[in-house]
N, C-alpha and C positions, 0 to 999 in steps of 0.2 A: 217471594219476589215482589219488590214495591213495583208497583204499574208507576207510566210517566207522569202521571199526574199524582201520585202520594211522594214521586222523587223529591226532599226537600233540593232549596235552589241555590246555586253558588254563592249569594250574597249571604243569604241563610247559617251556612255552617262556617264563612267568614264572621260572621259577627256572635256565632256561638264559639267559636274559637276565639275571638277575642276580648268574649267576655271572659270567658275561663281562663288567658291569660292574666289579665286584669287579677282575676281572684287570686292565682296565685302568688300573683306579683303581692298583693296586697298582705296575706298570708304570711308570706317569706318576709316582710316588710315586721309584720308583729309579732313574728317570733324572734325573728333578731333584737328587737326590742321586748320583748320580756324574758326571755329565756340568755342566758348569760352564755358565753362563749366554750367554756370548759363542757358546760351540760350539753350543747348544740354540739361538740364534736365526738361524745362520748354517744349520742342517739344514733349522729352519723355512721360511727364506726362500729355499732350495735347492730344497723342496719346494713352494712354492707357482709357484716360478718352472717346475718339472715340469710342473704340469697346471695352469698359466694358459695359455689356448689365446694363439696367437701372432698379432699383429698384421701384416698385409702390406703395411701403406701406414708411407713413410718420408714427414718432414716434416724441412724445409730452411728454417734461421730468416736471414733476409737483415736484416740490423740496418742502421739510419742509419751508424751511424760502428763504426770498427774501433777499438775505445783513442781517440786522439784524430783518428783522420784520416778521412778521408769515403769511407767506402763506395760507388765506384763502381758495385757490382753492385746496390746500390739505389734507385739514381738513375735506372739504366738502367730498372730495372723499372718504378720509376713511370712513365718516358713512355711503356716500352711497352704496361703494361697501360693507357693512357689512348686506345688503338688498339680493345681488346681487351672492350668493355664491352658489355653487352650489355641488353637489355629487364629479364632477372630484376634486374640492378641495381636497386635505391630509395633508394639517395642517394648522392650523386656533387657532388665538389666544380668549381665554371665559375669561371674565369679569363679576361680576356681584355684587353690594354695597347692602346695605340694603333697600335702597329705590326707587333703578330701579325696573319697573317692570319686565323687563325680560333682559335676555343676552345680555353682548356687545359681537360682534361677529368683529375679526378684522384679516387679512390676517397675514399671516407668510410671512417673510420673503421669497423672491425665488417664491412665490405660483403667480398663473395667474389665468384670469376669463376673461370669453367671456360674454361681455353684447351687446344685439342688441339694438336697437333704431332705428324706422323706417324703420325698415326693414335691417340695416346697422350692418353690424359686427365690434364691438369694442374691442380690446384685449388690458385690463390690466394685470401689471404687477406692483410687489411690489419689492422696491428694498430696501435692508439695508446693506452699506458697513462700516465696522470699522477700525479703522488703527492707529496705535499708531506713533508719533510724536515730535518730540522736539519744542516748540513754543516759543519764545522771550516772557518775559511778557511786557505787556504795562507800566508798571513801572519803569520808567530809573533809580528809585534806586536799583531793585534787579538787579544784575548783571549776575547769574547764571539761562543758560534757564531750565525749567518746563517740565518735561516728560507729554501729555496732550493726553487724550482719547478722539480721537471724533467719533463721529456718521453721517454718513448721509443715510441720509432715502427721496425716493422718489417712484412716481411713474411712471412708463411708459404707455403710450395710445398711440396703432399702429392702423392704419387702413388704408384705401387707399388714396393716394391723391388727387382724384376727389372728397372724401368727408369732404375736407379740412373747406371750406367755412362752411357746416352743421354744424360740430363738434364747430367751436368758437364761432358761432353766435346762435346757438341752444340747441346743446349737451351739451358743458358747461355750459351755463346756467341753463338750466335745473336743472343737477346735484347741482349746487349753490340753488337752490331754495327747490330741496327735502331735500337737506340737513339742512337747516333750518326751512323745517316745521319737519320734525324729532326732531329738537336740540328746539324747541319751543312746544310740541308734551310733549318728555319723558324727558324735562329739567330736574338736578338734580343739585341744586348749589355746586358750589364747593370752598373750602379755599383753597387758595396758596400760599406756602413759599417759601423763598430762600432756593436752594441748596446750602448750603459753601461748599461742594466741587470742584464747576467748578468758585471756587475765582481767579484763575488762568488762567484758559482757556476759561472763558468767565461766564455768568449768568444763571440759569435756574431755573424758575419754577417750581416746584413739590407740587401736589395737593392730597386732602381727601373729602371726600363730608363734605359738610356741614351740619350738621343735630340737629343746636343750636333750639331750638322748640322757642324762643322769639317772640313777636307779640305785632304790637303797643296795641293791647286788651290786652293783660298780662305784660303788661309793667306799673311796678310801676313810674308813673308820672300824672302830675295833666293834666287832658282833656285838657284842653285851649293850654296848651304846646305841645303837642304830635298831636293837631290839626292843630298848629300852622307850625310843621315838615310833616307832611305828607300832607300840602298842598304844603311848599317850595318843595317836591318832586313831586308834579304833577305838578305843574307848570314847573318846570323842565324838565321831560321826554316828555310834549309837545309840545316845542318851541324850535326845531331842526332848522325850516326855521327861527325863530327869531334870532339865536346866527348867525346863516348863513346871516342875511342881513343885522347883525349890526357889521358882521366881527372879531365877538369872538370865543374861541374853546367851544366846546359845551362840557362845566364840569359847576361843581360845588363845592365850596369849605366847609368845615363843622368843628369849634373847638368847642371839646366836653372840658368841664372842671369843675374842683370841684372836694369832697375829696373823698378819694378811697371807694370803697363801694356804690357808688351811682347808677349804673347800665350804665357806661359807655360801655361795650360793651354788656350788654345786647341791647341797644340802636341799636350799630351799627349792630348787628345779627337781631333784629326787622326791620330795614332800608332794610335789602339785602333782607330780607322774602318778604316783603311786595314789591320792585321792582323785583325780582328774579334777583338779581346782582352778578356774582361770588365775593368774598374777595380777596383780596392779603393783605397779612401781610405783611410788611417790615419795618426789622429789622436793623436800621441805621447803627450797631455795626458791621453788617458784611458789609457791604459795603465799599469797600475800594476808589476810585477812583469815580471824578464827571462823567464820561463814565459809569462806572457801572451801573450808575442811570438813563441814557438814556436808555442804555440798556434794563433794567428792567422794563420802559414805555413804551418803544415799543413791550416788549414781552406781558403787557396787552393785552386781549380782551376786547373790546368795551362791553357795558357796564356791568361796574364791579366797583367795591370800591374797592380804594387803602385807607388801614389803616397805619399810622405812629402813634404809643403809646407811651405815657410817651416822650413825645418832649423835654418834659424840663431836663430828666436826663437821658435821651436813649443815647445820644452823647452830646460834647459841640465843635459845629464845629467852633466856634471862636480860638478854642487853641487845633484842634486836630493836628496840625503838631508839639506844642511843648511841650506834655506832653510825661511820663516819657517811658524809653524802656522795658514797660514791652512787652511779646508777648499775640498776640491775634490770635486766628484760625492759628497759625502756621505760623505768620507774626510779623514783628513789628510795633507798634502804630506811631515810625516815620516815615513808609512806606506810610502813611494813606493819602491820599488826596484829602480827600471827604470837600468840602468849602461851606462856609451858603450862599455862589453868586450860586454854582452848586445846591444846594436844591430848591433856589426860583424859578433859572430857572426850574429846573425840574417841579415843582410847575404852574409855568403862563410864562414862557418863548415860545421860537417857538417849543423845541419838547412838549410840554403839548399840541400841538393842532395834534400829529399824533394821532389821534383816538377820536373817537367820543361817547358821554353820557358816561363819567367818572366822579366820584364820589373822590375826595379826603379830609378824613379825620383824624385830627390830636386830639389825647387827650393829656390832661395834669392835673397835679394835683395841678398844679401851675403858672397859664395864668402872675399872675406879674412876671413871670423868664425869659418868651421866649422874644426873639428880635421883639422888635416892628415892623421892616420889614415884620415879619411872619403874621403881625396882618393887615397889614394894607387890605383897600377896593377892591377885586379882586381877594387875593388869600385866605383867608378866609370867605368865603362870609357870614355865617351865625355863629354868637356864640351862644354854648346852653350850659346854666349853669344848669349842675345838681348839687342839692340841697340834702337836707337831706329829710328825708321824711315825709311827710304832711299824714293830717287824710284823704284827698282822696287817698293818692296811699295804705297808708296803707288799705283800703278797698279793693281795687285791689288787695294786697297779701293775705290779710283775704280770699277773693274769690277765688283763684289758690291756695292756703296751705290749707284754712278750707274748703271750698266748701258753704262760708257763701256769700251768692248771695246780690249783690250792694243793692239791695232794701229790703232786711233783716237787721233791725234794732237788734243786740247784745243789752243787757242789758248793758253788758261793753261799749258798745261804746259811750256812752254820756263822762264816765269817762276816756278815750282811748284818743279822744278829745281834754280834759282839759287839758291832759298834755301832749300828742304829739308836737302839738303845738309852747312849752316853751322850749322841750326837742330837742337836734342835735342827732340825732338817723339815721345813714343811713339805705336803702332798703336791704343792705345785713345783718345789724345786724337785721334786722324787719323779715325776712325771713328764717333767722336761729334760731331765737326764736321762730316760727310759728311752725317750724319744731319739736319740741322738743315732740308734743305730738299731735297723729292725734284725741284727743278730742278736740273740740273747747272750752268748757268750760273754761278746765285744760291748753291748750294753751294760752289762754287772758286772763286767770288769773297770770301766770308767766310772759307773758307781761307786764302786769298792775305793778307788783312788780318792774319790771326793769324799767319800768319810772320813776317808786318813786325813787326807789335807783338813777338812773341816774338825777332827779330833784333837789334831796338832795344833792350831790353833786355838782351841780351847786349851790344851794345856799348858801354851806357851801365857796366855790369860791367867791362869792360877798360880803359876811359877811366877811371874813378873811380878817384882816386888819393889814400888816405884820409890824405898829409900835406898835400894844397892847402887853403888854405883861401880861396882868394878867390872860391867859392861861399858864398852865406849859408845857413846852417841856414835852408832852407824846408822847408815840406810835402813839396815835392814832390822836395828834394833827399833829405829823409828816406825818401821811400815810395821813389827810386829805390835807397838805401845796402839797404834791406828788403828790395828786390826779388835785388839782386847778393847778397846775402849767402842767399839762399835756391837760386839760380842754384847758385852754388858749393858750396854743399850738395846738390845734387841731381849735381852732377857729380864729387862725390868718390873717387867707383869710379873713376875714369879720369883721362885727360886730354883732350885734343881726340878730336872725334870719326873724324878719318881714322886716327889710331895704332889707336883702338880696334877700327875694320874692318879693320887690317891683321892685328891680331893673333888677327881669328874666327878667321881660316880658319886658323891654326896650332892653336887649339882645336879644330876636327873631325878 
């Protein structure tokens, strides 16, 4: 303790304090004159980074998408933390289709949740930020930029950094692995289509369940054929290390083809049942640019079927830069530049191998229109010609429409037969004619009628011989010249219909 008289005096430690202002003033004064700005702020922030006390918790940002391809460690999170929720939660997003068994449960925006593991405290957090934007399109012919709504959505995972090591080598995985026995567990397939809203700002997926009830067993098609598919599909989903050591991408290619009516997408909706493969539709029409189409591959999930329909008049990318300026989705068709080089690539080029057990298939109603490129060994790997319908698949709809069971001989069916057979009759007219009446009797007997009629017709076709003329121009010679000539329009893919069964089975 200073006694009163060692207390130095207020004037005293005024004038020491203002000499040590002075110094520092002075100080501050010759450093900013010798030491150069960049160095002075670089010492600064040396020293503050000194005695800023240090923070112990790391934070781990789990984003939607990586560049353009989808963040599987995000996906994973979300369904796991839809396990993981708890009371403190207060808002939380419900989901629920017709065919989940129970609730999807999925965080709000903002919300947090404390998960342990091993004993370890884990703090998520959901983040969803939106912001509007002026974006350049990637089109160097529209000139004026695009007002463009985006979304980003992630997650945050804090915890301390001595549990650094556990969290990547363990925690995460983990969370990877429950999330897919959950997503294999209460799988529900889903169809996916192009958003044409974000034709500007980028691509998006947007999904429905899928809930086509198709089955290669309910599927109007002859055994041998439908055996012959659903082995090319098992062979397929087990030769992952195969396509891997012979240096291929692990897909498959599929042209469905023949005349409309035939059960082309019943096929492809039996195909995804029976793998449990989500769909993607994609509609060539809205796609503008060969990027679009990367794009859209890489938003796939692994395995899934990618459908392109009607190839041969969906688009004609040979001449879509110089057809007419009408507008399409609020663009013009000479904007378009989507090229049949960017299709094949997409098809069997190097992005067709970002993802693995992919399914690509194209229909058409008219296999001699498309570019024999399209056709060739690699990117089509399998043609399958559907036909008209034969006295087996008609059995098959007799059993799903009548409930008349495969080994149930009908009286009709001997005469069902005879003239199936002769007749071009597709599975959808065979099935709406089935439907007309849930008596089986009264059903195949109005079937049996349309054969006739549809028989007769054909042979009134082969009879007609357009130099006779000792028929008079009537009605009815007119409505039959109308009818044959529409016949032979409809039969112009082919010839008779036994050459045309000869030559499936060299097509599988």
């Amino acid at each position: 303790m200073f006694s009163q008289r060692e207390m130095p005096s207020a004037s005293s430690m005024f004038s020491a304090y203002a000499s040590m202002a002075a110094s520092m003033m002075l100080l501050r004064s010759m450093a900013n004159e010798l030491i150069p700005q960049p160095i002075r702020g670089y010492i600064l922030n040396a020293f503050h980074y000194l005695v800023k006390p240090r923070s112990q918790s790391l934070t781990l940002v789990i984003e939607e998408s990586n560049g353009i391809a989808r963040n599987h460690v995000y996906d994973a999170a979300e369904a796991y933390l839809s396990t993981r929720v708890s009371p403190d939660n207060e808002r939380l997003k419900i989901c629920k289709s017709p065919k989940e068994k129970k609730l999807t449960i999925r965080l709000e925006k903002g919300e947090k949740l404390l998960d342990l593991y091993d004993g370890v405290s884990l703090r998520w957090r959901f983040i969803c930020a939106e912001s509007d934007k002026n974006a350049p399109s990637e089109n160097t012919s529209i000139s004026s930029n695009v007002s463009v709504r985006s979304e980003k959505r992630y997650f945050e995972l804090s915890f301390h950094k001595k549990h650094k090591q556990m969290v990547l080598e363990s925690y995460l995985p983990f969370v990877l692995d429950k999330a897919k026995e959950m997503k294999d567990d209460e799988r529900v397939l889903k169809m996916h289509t192009l958003n044409t809203s974000y034709c500007y700002g980028g691509v998006k997926w947007d999904s429905i369940n899928l809930e086509h009830p198709s089955t290669f067993e309910t599927l109007a098609m002859d055994s041998e054929q439908k055996e012959a598919i659903m082995e090319d599909l098992n062979r397929f989903v087990k030769r992952r290390e195969f396509y891997k050591r012979v240096g291929r991408a692990w897909k498959r290619g599929y042209l469905l083809y023949g005349p409309p009516g035939t059960g082309k997408s019943s096929l492809i909706a039996a195909m995804a049942n029976y793998l449990k493969f989500d769909i993607y539709d994609l509609q060539l029409a809205n796609i503008v640019r060969d990027s679009d189409l990367r794009k859209l591959l890489l938003a796939t999930a692994n395995r899934s079927i990618l459908v392109i329909e009607d190839i041969d008049c969906s688009v004609d990318l040979p001449e879509r830069r110089h057809v007419d300026h009408h507008h399409h989705h609020g663009r013009k068709q000479t904007d378009v530049q989507l090229t049949l080089s960017g299709l094949l690539n997409f098809i069997d080029g190097l992005w067709s191998s970002c993802g693995d057990e992919r399914i690509i298939i194209f229909t058409t109603n008219h296999k001699e229109r498309l570019d024999p490129a399209l056709l060739r060994p690699g990117r089509m790997d399998m043609h399958i010609h559907m036909s008209y319908c034969s006295f087996q698949a008609f059995k098959i709809l007799a059993s799903n429409y009548l409930d008349i069971s495969s080994d149930h001989h009908h009286h009709l069916f001997p005469e069902i037969e005879g003239l199936i057979e002769d007749t071009q009759i597709t599975p959808a007219h065979v099935a709406e004619e089935l439907m007309k009446s849930e008596d089986a009797d009264v059903a195949l007997q109005g079937f049996v009628k349309l054969l006739k009629r549809k028989k007769m017709e054909g042979d009134v076709c082969e009879n007609d011989d357009p130099d006779n003329k000792a028929e008079p121009a009537t009605k009815q010679s007119k409505k039959r010249k109308v009818a044959c000539k529409q016949k032979k329009t409809v039969a112009a893919a082919g010839t008779q219909r036994r050459t045309r069964r000869l030559r499936r089975g060299s097509s599988l």
